[in-house]
BAMINU-818844 format. One line per field, with one value per residue: residue number from 1; x, y, z of N, C-alpha, C, O in turn. Coordinates in pm, 1 decimal, padded with zeros to 6 digits. Each point is the difference from the previous one (the first is absolute). Layout:
N
resi <- (NUM;...)
nu <- (X;...)
nv <- (Y;...)
nw <- (Z;...)
cau <- (X;...)
cav <- (Y;...)
caw <- (Z;...)
cu <- (X;...)
cv <- (Y;...)
cw <- (Z;...)
ou <- (X;...)
ov <- (Y;...)
ow <- (Z;...)
//
This chain:
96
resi <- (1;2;3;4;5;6;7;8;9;10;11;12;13;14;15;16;17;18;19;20;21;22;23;24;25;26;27;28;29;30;31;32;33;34;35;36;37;38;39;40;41;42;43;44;45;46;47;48;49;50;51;52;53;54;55;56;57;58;59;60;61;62;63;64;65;66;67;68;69;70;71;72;73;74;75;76;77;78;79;80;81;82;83;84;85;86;87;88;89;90;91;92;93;94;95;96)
nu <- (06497.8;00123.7;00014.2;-00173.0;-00122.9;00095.9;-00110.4;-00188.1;00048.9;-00003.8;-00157.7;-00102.7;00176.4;00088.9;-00040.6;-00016.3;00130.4;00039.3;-00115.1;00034.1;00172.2;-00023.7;-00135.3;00160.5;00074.7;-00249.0;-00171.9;00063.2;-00060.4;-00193.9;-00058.4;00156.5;-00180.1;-00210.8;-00026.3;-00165.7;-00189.9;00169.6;00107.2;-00007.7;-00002.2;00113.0;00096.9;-00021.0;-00010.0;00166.9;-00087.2;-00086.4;00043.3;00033.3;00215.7;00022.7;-00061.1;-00037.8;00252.2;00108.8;-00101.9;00092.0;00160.7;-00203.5;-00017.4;00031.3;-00170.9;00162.2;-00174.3;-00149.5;-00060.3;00186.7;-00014.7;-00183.8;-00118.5;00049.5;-00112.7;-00223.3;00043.1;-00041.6;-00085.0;-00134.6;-00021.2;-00184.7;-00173.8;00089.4;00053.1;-00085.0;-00203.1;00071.1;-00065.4;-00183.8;-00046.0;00194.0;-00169.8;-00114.8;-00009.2;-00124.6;00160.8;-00159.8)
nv <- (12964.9;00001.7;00203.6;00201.5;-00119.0;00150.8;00124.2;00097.5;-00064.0;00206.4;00096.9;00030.4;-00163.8;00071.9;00168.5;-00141.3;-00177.8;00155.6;00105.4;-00146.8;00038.7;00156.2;-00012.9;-00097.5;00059.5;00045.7;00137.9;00238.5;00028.1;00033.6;00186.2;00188.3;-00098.1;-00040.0;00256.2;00040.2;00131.6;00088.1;-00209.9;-00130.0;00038.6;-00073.6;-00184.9;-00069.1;00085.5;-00102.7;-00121.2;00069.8;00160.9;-00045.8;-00023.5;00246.4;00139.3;-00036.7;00070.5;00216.0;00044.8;-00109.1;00148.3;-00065.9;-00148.1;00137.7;00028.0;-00006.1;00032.0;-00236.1;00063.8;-00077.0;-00148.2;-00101.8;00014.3;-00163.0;-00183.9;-00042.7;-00133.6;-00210.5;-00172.4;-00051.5;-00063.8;-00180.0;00014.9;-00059.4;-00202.5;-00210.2;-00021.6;-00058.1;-00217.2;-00068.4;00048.4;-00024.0;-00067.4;00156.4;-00065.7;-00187.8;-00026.2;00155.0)
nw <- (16802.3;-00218.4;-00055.8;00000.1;-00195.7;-00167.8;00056.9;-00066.7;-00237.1;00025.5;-00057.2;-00223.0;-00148.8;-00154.1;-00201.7;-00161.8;-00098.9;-00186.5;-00172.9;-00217.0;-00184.3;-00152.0;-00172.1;-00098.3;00199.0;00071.2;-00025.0;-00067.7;00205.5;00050.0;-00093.0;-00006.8;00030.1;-00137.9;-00067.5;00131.0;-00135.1;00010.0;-00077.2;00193.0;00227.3;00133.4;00079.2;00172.5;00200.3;00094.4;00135.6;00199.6;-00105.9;-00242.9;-00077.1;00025.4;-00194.8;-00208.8;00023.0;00003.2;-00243.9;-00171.8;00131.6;00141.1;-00133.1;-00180.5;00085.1;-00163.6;00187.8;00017.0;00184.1;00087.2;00060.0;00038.1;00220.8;00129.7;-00016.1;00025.0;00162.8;00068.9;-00018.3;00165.1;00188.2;-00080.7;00111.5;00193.5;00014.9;-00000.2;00090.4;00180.1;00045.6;00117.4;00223.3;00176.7;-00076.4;00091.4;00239.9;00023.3;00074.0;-00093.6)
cau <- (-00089.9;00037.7;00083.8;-00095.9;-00051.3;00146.2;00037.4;-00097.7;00030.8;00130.7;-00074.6;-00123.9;00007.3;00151.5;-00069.0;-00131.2;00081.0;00031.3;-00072.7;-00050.7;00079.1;-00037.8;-00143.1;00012.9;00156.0;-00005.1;-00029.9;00112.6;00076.5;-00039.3;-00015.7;00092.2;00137.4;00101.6;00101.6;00083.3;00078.6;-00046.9;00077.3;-00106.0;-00092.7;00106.0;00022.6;-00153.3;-00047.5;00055.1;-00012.1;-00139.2;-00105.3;-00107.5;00009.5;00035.2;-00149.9;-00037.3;00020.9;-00042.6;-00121.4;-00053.4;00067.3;00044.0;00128.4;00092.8;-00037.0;-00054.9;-00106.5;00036.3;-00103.1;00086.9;00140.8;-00081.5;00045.2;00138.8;00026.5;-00060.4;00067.3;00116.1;-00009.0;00024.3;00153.2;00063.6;-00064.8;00056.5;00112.8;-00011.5;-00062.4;00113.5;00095.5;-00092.1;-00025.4;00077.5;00039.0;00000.8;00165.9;00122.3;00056.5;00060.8)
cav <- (-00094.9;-00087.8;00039.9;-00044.8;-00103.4;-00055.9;00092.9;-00098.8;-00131.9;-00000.5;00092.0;-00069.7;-00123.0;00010.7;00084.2;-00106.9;-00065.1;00145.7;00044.9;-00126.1;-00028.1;00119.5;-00019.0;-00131.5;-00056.8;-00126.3;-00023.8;-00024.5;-00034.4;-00124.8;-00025.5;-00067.4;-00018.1;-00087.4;00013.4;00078.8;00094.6;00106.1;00020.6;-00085.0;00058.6;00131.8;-00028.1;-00039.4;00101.0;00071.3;-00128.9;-00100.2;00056.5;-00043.7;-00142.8;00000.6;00065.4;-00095.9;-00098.3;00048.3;00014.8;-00068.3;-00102.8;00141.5;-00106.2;-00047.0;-00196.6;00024.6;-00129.6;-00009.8;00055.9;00104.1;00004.4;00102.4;00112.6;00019.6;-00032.3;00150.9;00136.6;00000.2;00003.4;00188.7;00031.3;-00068.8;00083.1;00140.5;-00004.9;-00021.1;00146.1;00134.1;-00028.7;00007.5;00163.0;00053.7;-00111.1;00077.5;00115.5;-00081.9;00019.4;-00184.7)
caw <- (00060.5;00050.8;00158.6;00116.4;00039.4;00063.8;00107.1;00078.6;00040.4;00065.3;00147.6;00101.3;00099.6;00082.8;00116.6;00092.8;00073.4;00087.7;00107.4;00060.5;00143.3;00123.5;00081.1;00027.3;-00001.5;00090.5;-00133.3;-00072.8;00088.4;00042.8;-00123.2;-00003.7;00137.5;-00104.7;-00077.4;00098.7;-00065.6;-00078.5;-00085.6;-00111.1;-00003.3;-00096.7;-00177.5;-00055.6;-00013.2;-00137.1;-00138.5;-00040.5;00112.7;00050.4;00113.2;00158.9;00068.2;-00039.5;00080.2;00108.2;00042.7;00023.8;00080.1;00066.6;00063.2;-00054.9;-00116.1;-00082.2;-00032.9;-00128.5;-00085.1;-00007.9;-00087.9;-00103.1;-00043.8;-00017.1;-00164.8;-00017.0;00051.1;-00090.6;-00155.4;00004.7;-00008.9;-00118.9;-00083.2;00025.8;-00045.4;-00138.4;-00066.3;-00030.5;-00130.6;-00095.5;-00018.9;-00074.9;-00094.2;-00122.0;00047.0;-00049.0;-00115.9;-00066.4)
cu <- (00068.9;00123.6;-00063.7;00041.1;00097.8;00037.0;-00076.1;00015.9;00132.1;00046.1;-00084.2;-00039.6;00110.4;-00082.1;-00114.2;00101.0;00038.4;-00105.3;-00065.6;00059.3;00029.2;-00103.3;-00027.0;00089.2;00031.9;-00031.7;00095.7;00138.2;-00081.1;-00001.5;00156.3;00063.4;00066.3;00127.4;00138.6;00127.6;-00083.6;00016.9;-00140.7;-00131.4;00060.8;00002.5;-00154.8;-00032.4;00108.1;-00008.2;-00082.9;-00112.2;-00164.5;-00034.2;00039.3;-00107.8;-00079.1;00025.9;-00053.7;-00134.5;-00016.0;00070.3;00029.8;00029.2;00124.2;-00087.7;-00138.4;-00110.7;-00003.6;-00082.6;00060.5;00092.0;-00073.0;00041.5;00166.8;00029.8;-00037.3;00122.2;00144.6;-00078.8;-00019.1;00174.1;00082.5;-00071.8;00043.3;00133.3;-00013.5;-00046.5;00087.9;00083.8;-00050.9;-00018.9;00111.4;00045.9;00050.1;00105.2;00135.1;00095.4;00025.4;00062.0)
cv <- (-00134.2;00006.6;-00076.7;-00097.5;-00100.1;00047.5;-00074.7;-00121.9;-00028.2;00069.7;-00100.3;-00057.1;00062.3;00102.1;-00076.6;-00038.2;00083.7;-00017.0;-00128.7;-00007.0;00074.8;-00034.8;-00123.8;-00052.7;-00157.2;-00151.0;-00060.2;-00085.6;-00151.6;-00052.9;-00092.4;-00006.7;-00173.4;-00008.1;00054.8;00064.1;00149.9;00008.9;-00048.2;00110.2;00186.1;-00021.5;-00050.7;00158.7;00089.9;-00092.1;-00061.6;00116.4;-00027.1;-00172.4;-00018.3;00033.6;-00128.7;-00124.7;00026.2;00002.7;-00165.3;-00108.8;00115.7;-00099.1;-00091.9;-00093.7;00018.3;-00077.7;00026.4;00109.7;00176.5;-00051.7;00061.0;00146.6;-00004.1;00010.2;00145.5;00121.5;-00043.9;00048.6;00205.9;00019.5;-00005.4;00132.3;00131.3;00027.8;00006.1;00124.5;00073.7;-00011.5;-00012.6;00158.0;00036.7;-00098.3;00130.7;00100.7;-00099.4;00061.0;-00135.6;00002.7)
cw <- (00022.7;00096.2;00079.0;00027.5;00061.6;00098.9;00092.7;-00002.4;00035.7;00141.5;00117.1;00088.7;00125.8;00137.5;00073.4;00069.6;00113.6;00143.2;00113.5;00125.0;00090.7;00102.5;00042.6;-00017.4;00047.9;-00131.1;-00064.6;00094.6;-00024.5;-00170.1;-00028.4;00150.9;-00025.5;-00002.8;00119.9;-00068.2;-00033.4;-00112.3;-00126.3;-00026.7;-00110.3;-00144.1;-00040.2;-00019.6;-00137.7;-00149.8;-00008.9;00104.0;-00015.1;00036.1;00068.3;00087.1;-00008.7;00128.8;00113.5;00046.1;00020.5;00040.3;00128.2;00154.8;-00059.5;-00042.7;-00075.3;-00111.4;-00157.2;-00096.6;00008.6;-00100.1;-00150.9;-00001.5;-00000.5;-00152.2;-00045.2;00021.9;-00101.7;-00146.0;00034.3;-00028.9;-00103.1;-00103.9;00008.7;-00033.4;-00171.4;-00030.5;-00005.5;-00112.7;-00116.9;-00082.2;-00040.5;-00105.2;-00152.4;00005.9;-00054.6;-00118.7;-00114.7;-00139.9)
ou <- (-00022.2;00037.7;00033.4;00075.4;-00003.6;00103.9;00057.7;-00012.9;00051.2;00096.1;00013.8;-00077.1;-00017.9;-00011.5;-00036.5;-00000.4;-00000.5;00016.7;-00034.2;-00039.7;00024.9;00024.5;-00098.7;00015.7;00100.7;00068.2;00020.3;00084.4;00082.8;00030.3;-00010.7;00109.2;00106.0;00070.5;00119.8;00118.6;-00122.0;-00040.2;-00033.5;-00045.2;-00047.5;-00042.3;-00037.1;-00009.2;-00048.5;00041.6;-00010.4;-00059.5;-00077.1;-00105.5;00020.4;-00019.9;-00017.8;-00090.5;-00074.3;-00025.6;-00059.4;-00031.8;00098.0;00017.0;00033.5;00064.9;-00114.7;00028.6;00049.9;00005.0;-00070.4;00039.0;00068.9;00064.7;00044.4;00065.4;00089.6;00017.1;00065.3;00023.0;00059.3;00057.2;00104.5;00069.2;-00023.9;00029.8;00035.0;00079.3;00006.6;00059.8;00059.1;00013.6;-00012.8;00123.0;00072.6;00046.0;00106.7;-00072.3;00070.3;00040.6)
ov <- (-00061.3;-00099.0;-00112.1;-00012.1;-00090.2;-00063.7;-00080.3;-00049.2;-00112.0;-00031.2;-00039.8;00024.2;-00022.0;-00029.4;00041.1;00069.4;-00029.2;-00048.0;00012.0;-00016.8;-00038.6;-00007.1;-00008.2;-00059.5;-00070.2;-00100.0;-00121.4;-00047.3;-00081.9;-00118.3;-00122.4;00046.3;-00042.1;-00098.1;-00003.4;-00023.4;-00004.2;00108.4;00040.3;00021.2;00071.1;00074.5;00024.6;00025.2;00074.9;00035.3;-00071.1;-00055.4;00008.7;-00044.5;-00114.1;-00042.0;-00043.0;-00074.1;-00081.0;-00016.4;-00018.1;-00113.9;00074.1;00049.7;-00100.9;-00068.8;00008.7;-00040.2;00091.1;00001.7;00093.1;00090.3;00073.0;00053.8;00089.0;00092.5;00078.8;00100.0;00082.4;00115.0;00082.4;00037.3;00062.4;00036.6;00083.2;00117.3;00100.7;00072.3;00069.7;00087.6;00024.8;00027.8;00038.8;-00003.2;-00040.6;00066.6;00053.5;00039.3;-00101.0;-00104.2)
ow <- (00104.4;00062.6;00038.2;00096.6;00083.8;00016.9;00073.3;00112.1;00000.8;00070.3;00115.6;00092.9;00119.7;00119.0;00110.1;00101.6;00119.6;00112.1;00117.7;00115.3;00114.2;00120.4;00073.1;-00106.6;-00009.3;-00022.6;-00003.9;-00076.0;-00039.9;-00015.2;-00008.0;00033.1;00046.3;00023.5;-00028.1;00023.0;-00015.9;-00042.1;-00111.4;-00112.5;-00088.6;-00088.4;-00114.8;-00120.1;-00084.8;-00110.4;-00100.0;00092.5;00095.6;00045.2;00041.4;00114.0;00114.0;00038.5;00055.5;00119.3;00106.3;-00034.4;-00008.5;00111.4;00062.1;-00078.8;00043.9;-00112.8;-00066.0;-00123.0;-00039.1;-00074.0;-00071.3;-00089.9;-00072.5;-00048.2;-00029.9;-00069.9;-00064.1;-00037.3;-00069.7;-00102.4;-00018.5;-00095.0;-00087.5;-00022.1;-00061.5;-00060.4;-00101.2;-00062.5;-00105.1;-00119.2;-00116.1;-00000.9;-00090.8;-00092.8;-00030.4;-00091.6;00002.9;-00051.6)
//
């Protein structure tokens, strides 16, 4: 069970980014055209994917009003929670 969960908070966001951008590419094009890279939107999706989903729903012209940057924080402290849990959970495989 705790496979799962790890599997899914590590799956999740990346396959939403997946398909986001399949079905709405324009979206994600106007979200960072900021950046006139593919590189920013890439590493947000392999190192921060749910504050990249987070940026996208609520900057879907690159500028981002004040009452979004809430959920941005949200999607980081997720990101911050998905990482730590894993370490949290194998904390007992350590050799000490």
């Amino acid at each position: 069970m705790c496979c799962l969960v790890t599997v899914l908070a590590f799956l999740g966001p990346r396959a939403g980014i997946l398909f986001w951008f399949l079905f709405d590419p324009v979206r994600w094009q106007n979200a960072f055209s900021g950046f006139h890279t593919f590189l920013v939107p890439l590493a947000g999706a392999l190192f921060l994917p749910w504050t990249t989903l987070a940026y996208v729903l609520v900057a879907p012209t690159g500028f981002v009003r004040v009452g979004g940057w809430l959920w941005i924080v949200v999607g980081v402290l997720f990101d911050l929670v998905s990482y730590s849990g894993s370490g949290y959970g194998n904390r007992g495989r350590l050799a000490m």
